[in-house]
N, C-alpha and C positions, 0 to 999 in steps of 0.2 A: 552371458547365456550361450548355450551351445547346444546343439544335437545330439544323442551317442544314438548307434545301434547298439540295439544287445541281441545276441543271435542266442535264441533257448529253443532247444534240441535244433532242426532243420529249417526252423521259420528266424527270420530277423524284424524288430521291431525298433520303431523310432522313438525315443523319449527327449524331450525338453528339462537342460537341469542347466545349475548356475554353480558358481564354484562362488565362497565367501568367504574373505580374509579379516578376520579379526585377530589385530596384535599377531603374534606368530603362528599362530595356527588358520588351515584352509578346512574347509568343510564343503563336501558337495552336497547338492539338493537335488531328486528330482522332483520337477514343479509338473509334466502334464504327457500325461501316454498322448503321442503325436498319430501313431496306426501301424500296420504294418507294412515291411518293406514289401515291393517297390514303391516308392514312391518319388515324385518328382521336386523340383527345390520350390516350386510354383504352392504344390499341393502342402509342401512343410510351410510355406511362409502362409500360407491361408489359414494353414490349424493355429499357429504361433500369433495370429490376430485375432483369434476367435476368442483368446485365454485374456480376462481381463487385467489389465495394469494394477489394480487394486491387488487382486490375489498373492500375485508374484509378488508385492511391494510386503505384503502381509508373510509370507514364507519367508522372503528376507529378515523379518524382523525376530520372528519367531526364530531362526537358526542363527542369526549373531546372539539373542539372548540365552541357547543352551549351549553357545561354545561361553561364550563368557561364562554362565554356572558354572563349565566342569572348569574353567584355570581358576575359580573362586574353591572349589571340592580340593583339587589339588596343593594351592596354598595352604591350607588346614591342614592336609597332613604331613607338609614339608615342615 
């Protein structure tokens, strides 16, 4: 898991997302709008504990199973 900012027009904001490796392929997720910048590393690690373990675990599972569909979609047409 990691932070990004995404800076949309003059304001920047914090999102929580996870990057996930099945077989050869990576897929990023984001899992949870964190607020907007500025913020402190105190005030990210508060929102990042508010987000239940369940959910993320749940996100995870749902995005390794549509990268596995599409190399299943693509062996078909190979």
């Amino acid at each position: 898991m990691y932070v990004e900012k995404k800076k949309i027009g003059k304001n920047a904001y914090n999102y929580l997302k996870i990057s996930i490796r099945a077989d050869n392929k990576i897929a990023t997720k984001t899992i949870a709008y964190l607020g907007k910048d500025p913020m402190t590393k105190e005030q990210i690690k508060a929102k990042i504990k508010e987000i239940p373990y369940s959910s993320i675990e749940k996100i995870k599972r749902e995005t390794m199973k549509k990268i596995r569909e599409t190399e299943d979609i693509n062996k078909e047409f190979l």
